[in-house]
DRENZA-167679 format. One record per residue (C-alpha): residue in one letter; x, y, z. Coordinates in steps of 0.001 Angstrom, whole numbers, padded with zeros to 6 digits, always signed. Last residue first. Example, Ala and Ser with C-alpha at 12.3 -4.5 7.8 and 13.67 -1.06 7.14 Angstrom:
% DRENZA-167679
s+013670-001060+007140/a+012300-004500+007800/
***
This chain:
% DRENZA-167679
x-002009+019081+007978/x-000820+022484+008976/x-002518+024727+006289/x-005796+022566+007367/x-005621+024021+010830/x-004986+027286+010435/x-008114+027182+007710/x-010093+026163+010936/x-008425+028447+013383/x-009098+031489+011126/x-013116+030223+010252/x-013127+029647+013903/x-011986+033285+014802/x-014629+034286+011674/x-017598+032668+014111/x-016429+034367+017194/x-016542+037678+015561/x-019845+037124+014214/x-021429+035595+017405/x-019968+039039+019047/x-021155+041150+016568/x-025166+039382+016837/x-024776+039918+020577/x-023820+043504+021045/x-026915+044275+019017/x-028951+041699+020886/x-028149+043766+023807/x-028679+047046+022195/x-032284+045784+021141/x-032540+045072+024901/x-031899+048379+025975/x-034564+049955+023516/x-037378+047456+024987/x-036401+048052+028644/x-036957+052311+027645/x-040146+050646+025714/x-041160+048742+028587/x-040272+051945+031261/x-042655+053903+028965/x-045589+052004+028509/x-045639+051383+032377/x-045985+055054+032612/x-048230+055143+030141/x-050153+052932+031650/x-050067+054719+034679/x-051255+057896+033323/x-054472+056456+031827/x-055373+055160+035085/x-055290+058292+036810/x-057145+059766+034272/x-059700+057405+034201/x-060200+057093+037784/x-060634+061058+037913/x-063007+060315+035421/x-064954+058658+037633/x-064235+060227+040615/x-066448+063501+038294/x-068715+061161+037100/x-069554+060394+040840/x-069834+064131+042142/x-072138+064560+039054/x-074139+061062+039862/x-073682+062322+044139/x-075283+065831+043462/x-077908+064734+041179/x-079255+061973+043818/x-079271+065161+046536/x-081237+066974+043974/x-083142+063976+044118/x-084056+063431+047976/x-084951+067064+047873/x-087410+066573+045308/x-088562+063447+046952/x-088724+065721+050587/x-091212+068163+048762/x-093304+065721+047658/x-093604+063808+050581/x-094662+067211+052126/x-097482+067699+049100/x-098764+064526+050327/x-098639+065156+053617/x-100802+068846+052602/x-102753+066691+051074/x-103412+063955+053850/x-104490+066848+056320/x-106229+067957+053396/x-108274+064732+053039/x-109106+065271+057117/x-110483+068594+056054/x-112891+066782+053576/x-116130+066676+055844/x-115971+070508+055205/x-116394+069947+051671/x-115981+066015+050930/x-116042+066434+046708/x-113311+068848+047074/x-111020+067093+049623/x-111935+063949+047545/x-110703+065557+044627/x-107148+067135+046486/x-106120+063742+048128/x-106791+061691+044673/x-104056+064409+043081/x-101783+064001+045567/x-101787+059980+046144/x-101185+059631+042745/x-098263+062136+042628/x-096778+060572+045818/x-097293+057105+044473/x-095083+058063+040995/x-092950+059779+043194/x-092289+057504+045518/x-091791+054519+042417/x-088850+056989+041127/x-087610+057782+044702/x-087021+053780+044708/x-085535+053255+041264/x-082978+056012+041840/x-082190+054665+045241/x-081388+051371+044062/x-079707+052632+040565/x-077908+054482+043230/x-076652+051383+045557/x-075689+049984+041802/x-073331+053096+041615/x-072320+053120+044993/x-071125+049256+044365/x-069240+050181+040990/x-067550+052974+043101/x-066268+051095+044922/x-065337+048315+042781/x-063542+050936+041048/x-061898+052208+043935/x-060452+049109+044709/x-059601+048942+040868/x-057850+052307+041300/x-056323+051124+044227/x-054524+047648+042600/x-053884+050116+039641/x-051857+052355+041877/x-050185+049452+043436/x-049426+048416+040011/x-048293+051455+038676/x-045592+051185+042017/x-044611+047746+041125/x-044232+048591+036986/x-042171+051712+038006/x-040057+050032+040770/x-039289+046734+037670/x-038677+049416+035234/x-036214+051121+037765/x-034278+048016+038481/x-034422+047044+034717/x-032744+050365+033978/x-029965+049370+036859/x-029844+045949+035235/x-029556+047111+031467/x-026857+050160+032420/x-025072+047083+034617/x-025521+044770+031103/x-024471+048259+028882/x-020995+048084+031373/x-020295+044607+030960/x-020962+044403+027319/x-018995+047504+026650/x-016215+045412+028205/x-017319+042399+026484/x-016817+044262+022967/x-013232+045454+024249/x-012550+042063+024861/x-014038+041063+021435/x-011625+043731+019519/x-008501+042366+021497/x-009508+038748+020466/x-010381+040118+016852/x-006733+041737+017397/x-005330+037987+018232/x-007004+036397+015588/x-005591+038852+012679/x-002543+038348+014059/x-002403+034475+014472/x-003647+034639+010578/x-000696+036617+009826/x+001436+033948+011318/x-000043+031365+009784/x+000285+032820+006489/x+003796+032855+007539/x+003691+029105+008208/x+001659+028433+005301/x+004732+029660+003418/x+007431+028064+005194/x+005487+024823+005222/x+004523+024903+001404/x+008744+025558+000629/x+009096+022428+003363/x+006954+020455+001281/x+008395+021373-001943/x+011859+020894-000761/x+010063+017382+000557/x+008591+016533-002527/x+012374+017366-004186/x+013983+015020-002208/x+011329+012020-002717/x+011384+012335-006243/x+015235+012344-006400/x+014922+009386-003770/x+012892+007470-006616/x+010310+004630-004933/x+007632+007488-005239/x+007819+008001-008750/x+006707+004362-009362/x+007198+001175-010352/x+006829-001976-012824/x+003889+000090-014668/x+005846+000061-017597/x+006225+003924-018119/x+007471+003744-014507/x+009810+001009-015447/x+011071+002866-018134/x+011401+005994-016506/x+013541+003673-013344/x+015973+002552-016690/x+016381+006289-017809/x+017261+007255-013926/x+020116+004846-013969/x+021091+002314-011740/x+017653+000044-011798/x+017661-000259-008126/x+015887+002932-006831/x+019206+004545-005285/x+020866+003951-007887/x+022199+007622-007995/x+022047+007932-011382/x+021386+011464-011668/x+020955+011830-015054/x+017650+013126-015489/x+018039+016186-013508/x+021240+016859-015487/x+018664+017146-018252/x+016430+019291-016611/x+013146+018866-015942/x+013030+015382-013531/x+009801+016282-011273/x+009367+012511-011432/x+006100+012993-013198/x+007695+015029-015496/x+010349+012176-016203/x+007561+009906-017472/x+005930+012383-019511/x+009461+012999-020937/x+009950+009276-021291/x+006557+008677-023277/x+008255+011316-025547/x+011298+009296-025737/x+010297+006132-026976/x+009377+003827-024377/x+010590+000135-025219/x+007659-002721-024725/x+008359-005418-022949/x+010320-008474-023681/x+008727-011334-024018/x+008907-011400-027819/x+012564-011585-027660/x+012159-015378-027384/x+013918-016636-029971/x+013788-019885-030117/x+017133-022047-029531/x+018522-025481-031377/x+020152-028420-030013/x+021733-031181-030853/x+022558-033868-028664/x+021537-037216-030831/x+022684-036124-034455/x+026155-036942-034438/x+026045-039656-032094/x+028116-040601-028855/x+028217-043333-026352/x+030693-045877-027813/x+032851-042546-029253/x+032554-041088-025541/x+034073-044315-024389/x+036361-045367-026559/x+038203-042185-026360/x+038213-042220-022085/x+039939-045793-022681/x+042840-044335-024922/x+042764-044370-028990/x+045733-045889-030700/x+044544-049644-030740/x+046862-051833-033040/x+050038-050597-031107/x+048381-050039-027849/x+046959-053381-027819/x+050272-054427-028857/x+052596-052863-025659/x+049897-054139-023311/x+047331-051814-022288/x+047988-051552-018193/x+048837-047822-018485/x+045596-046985-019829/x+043857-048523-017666/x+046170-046734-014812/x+046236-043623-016495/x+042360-043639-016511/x+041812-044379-012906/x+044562-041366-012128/x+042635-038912-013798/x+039072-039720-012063/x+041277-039770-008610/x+042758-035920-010045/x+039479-035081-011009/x+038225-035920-007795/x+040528-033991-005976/x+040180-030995-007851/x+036498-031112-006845/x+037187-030745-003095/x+040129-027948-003781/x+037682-026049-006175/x+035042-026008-002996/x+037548-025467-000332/x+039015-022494-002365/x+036005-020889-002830/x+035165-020847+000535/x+032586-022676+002451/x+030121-021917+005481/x+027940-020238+003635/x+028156-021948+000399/x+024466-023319+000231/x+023916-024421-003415/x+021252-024177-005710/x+021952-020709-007202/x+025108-022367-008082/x+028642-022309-005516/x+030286-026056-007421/x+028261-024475-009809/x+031101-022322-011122/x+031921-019382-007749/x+031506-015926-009812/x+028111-017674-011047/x+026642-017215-013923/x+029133-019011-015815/x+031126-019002-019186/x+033938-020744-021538/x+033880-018543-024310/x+035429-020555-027209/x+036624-019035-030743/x+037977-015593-029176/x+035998-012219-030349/x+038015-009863-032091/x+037612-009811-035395/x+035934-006597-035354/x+032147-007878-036297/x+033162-010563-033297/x+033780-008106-031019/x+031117-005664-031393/x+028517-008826-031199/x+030291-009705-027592/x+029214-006134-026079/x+026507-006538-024468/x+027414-010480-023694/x+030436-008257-022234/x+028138-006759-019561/x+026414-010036-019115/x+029163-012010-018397/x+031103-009447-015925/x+029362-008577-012596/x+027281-011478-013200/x+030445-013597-012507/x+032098-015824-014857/x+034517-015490-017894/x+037023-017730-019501/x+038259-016675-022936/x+039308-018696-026022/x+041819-018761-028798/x+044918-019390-027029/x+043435-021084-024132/x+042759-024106-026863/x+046744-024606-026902/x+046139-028143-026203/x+043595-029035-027943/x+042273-032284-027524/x+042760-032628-023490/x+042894-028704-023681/x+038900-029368-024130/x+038759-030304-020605/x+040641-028054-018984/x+038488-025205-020751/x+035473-027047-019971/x+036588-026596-016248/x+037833-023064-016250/x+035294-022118-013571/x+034141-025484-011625/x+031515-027373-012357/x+033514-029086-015163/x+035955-030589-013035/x+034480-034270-013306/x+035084-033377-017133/x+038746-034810-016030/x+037831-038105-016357/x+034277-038767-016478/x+033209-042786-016129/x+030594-045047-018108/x+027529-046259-016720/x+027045-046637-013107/x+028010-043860-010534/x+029408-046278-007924/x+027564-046786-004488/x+028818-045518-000744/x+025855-047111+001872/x+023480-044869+003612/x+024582-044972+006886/x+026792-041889+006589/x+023791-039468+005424/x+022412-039566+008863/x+019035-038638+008420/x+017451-035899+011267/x+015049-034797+009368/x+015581-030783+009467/x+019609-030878+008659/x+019370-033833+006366/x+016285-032524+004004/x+017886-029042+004397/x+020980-030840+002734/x+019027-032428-000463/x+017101-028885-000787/x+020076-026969-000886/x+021789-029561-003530/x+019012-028393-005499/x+016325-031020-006693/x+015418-030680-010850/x+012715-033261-010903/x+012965-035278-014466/x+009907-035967-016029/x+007150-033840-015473/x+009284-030553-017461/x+011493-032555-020157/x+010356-031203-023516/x+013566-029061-023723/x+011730-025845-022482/x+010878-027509-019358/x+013955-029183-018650/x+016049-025839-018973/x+013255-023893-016790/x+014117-026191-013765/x+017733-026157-014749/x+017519-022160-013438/x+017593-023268-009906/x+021123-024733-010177/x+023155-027144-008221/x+021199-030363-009307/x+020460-033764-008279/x+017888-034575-010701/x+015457-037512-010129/x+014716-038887-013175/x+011326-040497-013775/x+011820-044069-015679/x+010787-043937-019160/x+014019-044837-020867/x+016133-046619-018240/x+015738-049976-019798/x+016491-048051-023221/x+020365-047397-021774/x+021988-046623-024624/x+019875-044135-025824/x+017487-042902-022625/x+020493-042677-020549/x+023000-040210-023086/x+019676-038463-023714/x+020081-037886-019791/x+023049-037392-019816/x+023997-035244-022845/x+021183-033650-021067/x+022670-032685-017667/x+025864-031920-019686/x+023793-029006-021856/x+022828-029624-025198/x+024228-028833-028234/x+023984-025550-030872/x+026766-023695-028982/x+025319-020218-028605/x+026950-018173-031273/x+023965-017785-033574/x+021911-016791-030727/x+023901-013746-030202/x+021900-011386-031423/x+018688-012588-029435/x+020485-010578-026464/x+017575-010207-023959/x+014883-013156-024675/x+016963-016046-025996/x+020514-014867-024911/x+019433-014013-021269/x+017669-017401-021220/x+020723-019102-022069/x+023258-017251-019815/x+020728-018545-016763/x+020572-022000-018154/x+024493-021989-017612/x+026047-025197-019569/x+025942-023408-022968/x+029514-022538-024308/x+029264-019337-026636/x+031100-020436-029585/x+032315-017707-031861/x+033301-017194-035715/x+032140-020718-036609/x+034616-023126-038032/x+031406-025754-039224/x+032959-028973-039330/x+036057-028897-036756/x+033918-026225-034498/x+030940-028856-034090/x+032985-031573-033668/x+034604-029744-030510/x+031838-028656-029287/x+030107-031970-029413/x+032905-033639-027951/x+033119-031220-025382/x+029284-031878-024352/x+030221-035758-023951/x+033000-035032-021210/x+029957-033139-019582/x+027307-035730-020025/x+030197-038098-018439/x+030398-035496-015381/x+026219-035742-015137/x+026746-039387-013369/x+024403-041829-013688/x+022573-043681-010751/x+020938-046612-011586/x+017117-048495-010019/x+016036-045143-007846/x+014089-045933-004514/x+013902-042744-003740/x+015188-042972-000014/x+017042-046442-000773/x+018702-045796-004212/x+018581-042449-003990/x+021150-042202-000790/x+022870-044679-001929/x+024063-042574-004164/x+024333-039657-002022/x+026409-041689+000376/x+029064-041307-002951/x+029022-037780-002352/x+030266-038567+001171/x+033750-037063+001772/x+032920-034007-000605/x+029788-033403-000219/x+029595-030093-001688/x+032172-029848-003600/x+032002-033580-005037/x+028058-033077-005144/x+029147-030350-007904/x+029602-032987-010722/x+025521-032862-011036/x+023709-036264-010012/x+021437-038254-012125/x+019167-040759-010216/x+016871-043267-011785/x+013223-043845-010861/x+010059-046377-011920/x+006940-044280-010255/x+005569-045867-007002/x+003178-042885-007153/x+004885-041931-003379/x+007487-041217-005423/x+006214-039425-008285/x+004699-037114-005276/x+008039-036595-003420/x+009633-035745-007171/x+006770-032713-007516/x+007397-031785-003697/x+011124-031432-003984/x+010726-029784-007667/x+012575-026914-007268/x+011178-023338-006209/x+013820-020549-005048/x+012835-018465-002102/x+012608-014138-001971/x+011305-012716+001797/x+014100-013809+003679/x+014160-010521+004656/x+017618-009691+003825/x+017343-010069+000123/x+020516-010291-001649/x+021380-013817-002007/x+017998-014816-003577/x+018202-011536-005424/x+020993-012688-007242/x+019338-016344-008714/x+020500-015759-012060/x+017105-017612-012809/x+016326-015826-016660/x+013228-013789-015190/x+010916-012110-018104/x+008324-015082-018564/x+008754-015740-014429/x+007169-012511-013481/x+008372-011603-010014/x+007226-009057-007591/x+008132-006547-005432/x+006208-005604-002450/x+004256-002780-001416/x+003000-002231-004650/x+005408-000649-008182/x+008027-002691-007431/x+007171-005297-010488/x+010576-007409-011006/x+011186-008907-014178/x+011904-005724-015919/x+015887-005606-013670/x+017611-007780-016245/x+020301-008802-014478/x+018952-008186-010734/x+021194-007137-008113/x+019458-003943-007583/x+015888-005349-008424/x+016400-007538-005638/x+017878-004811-003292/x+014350-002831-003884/x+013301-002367-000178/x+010086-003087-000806/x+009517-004480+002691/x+008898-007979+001408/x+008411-010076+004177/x+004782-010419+004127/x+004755-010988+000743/x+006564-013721+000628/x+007903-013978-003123/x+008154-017138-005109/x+011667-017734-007443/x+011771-020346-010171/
***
C-alpha cells in the first residue's frame, strides 16, 4: 500500500513516529522501509513525511490495463465523492461511463444501509457483549495481526463496499463478472479486496488519484454528463463516511442506540482504547456498538483523499446535504402511499428495499488470525544486551522516553534494535553519550598532546644545541681538512722530488753499470796485454826494449783502472748513501700523510657520530607528530 523513494528518504524517522504499529518500518539503513505483511494502511506517515519521499499505491495502472483489455466494467463509488465533489459527484458517473467505459454505476451508500441491517440482525440473534463496527480496513488489520483478542467482537459482516459489491453480483447476475472499478477514499481497501478473494477484480482508485487525473490532464469534469447511481437508493446511510454516521443510521431502528454505544475516531484514540477494549468488556463496561474510524476526519478526509484545501466542516456540511436530499426523496414516497397502502403495508420504501436486497447468509464474514506476522518479542535478557549497546546501564537510563527515535519509548527502540529494524545510532541518548565520550577522549588526547608538544619542543632545543656543536666540529673538520690538504700538497712536492731524484739517480746508476762493465773489459785487456808484453820482452832480449816500452804502458793502464775504480767505489758508497737518504725521506712523508688521514679519519667518525643522533632525534619527532596526529583524528 505505501512505496518508499529512496532518494528522498533522509531517515528522519517522522514515519515511524506517527506510525500505529511502529515494526513495519525498517530504519535501520539510510532510509526507512516498509514491509507490507506488518503495515495495517493507517496511512499517517503519508501525511507526515516532508520529503515526499512515502506514496500510497492504488490500482490506477492495474484498472488502466483492464481497460485497455476491453474488459466488461461497472463503477462503484464510495459515499465520500459527495464531500469531495460535492457539486459534481454525479459528473463522476458519467465520468466512468465514458472514460472507463463502465455499463452501471452502484452506489456504496446502499452497501452501507445494508451493513446496519446486518449489525443489527446480528445483535437481535446473537446479543453479543461488544460489536466492533468494521468499515475501517485499517482497524481490521490491527485487530487480525496486533489485537487478535478482540476478534470475537469484530462485527462478523462485510464492509459497505462489499455489501455492494456482493449486493451487485446477487441481484444483479448481468453485472457478475464485469471488473469493478472502485472509487474509493481509502488506501487500506486495496488489502480488504485482496484478503476477501477480490484482489484482480475490483481496482481500488483513491479519490486522490481520480482528481490528480483532472488536475494533470486537463479533463473538464463538467462536460461529462450528471448520471443516477442505479440500483436501489441510500437514505440516510449516504452519511456513513462521516464520523457518527452508522450511529445515525442505526438510530433509524433504534432510537436510543447512543445509549449503549460509543463513537470514536482518530489514531490518537482508537487504537489506544482497542488496548484497552478487552478490560472493558471483562468489567462490564464496554458499550454494545463502537462506531469507529481511522481517521479523525471519517472518509469523507481517508488516506485516499486530498483535504488540503478543505475543512472539516465543509466536508460534513457537503455530505449532510445529501443525506438530507436522500431523506427528503424517501419522505416524499413515503408520503405519497395512499391512506390503504399504508394500512395493509406497514413497512416504508427504504424497508422494502434492504429486505428485497438482503440475505441472511450472503454478507457474512469471518477473520483469520493473523498474529503470526508479528515479530518475535525480546525477552528481557536480549533487552539488556540490547540496552548495553545503547550505553543504557541504569534503569532511569532506560527510561528516557524522549521520542526522539520515533518509537516513544526506549523499550520499543530495544526492540527494534533486537529486530534488526534500527539501530543505536538513530537514538539521541546514544548519540549524547558518544559525544561525552568523545569529548572525555578529546580532553585527554589533548593533554597527551600537550605533553607530547613538550617532549618535541626540548628534542627541538636538544637538536639545536646538536647543530651548534655541529657547526663548530664542521669549522674544527674544515680547518683540520685545510691542514691535511697543506700536509698531503707539501708530501707531495717532496715525493714529486724524491722521484726526480730517483730517476736520477736510477740514470747514474745505469751510467755506472756502463762504466763498471767498461773498466771490467779494460782490465781484462790490460792484464792480457801485460803479461804477453813481459814474455815477448823476455824472449826478444835487447830487441825486446820496445816490448817494455809497451809494458811499462801496460802497467800505466793498470794503474789508471785501479784508480778509475776506487773512484767507481767512491760514487756506489756515496750512491747507497742518497739512496737511503731517499728512503728515509720518503718514509717520513708517508707517515706524515698517514697521519693527517687518520687525524681526517678521527674527525669524520665524529661527524657520522653527530649524524646517526641527529637522524635519531628527527626520527622520534616524527614518531611524536605521527601519534599527534592519529590522537586528533
Amino acid at each position: 500500500m505505501i512505496k518508499v523513494d529512496q532518494d528522498k528518504c533522509v531517515n528522519c524517522h517522522q514515519c515511524i513516529s506517527v506510525c500505529t504499529v511502529k515494526f513495519c518500518n525498517n530504519g535501520s539503513k539510510d532510509h526507512v522501509e516498509v514491509n507490507s505483511d506488518l503495515c495495517i494502511g493507517c496511512g499517517e506517515c503519508l501525511e507526515a513525511c516532508e520529503h515526499n519521499a512515502r506514496q500510497y499505491i492504488d490500482d490506477w495502472e492495474e484498472g488502466q490495463k483492464a481497460l485497455k483489455q476491453n474488459n466488461d466494467m461497472i463503477g462503484i463509488v464510495a459515499p465520500s465523492i459527495a464531500a469531495n465533489f460535492p457539486e459534481h459527484y454525479k459528473n463522476i458517473n458519467g465520468w466512468l461511463k465514458d472514460y472507463w467505459n463502465a455499463e452501471a454505476i452502484f452506489d456504496v451508500s446502499f452497501g452501507a444501509e445494508l451493513t446496519v441491517k446486518s449489525y443489527l440482525e446480528y445483535i437481535q440473534e446473537k446479543d453479543p457483549e461488544c460489536v466492533i463496527a468494521q468499515p475501517c480496513p485499517a482497524l481490521v488489520n490491527y485487530i487480525k495481526i496486533y489485537a487478535p483478542e478482540l476478534l470475537s467482537y469484530l462485527a462478523p459482516a462485510d464492509s459497505p463496499m462489499l455489501h455492494t459489491i456482493k449486493m451487485v453480483e446477487e441481484f444483479y447476475p448481468e453485472y457478475r463478472d464485469h471488473k469493478i472499478i472502485m472509487i474509493s477514499p481509502c488506501i487500506a481497501k486495496k488489502q480488504e479486496f485482496e484478503s476477501t478473494g477480490y484482489g484482480g477484480k475490483v481496482y481500488n482508485i483513491t479519490i486522490t488519484t481520480v482528481k490528480n487525473y483532472f488536475d494533470e490532464s486537463n479533463d473538464d469534469l463538467t462536460k461529462y454528463p450528471e448520471i443516477d447511481f442505479e440500483g436501489p437508493r441510500a437514505e440516510r446511510a449516504s452519511g456513513f463516511s462521516t464520523p457518527g454516521g452508522l450511529l445515525k443510521t442505526v438510530k433509524r431502528e433504534v432510537p436510543d442506540i447512543e445509549s449503549t454505544a460509543r463513537k470514536i475516531e482518530g489514531p490518537e484514540e482508537i487504537y489506544d482504547y482497542f488496548d484497552n477494549l478487552t478490560t472493558s468488556v471483562d468489567s462490564k463496561v464496554a458499550p454494545l456498538l463502537i462506531d469507529c474510524l481511522n481517521c479523525s476526519l471519517g472518509c469523507n478526509g481517508g488516506t485516499g483523499v486530498d483535504t488540503e484545501n478543505m475543512t472539516r466542516d465543509q466536508l460534513d456540511t457537503n455530505v449532510r446535504k445529501r443525506v438530507e436530499e436522500l431523506k427528503a426523496e424517501y419522505q416524499k414516497e413515503q408520503d405519497s402511499r395512499n391512506f390503504i397502502t399504508q394500512l395493509f403495508d406497514s413497512e416504508d420504501p427504504i424497508e422494502t428495499q434492504l429486505l428485497n436486497h438482503w440475505d441472511r447468509n450472503l454478507y457474512d464474514r469471518d477473520y483469520n488470525n493473523q498474529s503470526h506476522r508479528r515479530l518475535k518479542e525480546p525477552d528481557e535478557n536480549e533487552l539488556n544486551d540490547v540496552f548495553q549497546k545503547m550505553k543504557k546501564y541504569e534503569k532511569e537510563d532506560k527510561e528516557v522516553n524522549c521520542a526522539n527515535c520515533g518509537y516513544n519509548s526506549c523499550k520499543k527502540m530495544a526492540k527494534a534494535i533486537f529486530l534488526g529494524l534500527n539501530k543505536p545510532e538513530n537514538c539521541h541518548y546514544y548519540v549524547e553519550k558518544n559525544m561525552e565520550e568523545a569529548k572525555a577522549r578529546i580532553e585527554e588526547r589533548k593533554e597527551k598532546s600537550q605533553e607530547r608538544a613538550q617532549h618535541v619542543s626540548e628534542l627541538v632545543e636538544d637538536i639545536s644545541k646538536k647543530l651548534q656543536e655541529l657547526n663548530s666540529s664542521n669549522k674544527t673538520v674544515a680547518s683540520r681538512a685545510q691542514n691535511t690538504v697543506k700536509k698531503a700538497s707539501n708530501s707531495l712536492q717532496g715525493l714529486q722530488t724524491l722521484v726526480d731524484k730517483s730517476l736520477e739517480v736510477t740514470d747514474e746508476v745505469d751510467n755506472l753499470k756502463n762504466i763498471v762493465e767498461e773498466i771490467s773489459d779494460i782490465a781484462n785487456r790490460t792484464n792480457l796485454l801485460a803479461m804477453n808484453a813481459t814474455i815477448e820482452a823476455d824472449r826478444a832480449g835487447n830487441a825486446g826494449d820496445a816490448f817494455n816500452v809497451v809494458a811499462d804502458e801496460i802497467k800505466n793502464l793498470s794503474i789508471n783502472s785501479k784508480s778509475e775504480a776506487e773512484d767507481i767505489g767512491a760514487f756506489v758508497e756515496d750512491f747507497n748513501v742518497q739512496v737511503e737518504e731517499v728512503m728515509h725521506s720518503i718514509q717520513k712523508k708517508v707517515s706524515q700523510i698517514e697521519n693527517a688521514l687518520e687525524e681526517n679519519s678521527e674527525t669524520s667518525k665524529e661527524i657520522v657520530e653527530f649524524t646517526n643522533e641527529i637522524d635519531e632525534t628527527i626520527q622520534t619527532i616524527t614518531n611524536e607528530v605521527k601519534e599527534i596526529n592519529q590522537s586528533k583524528g
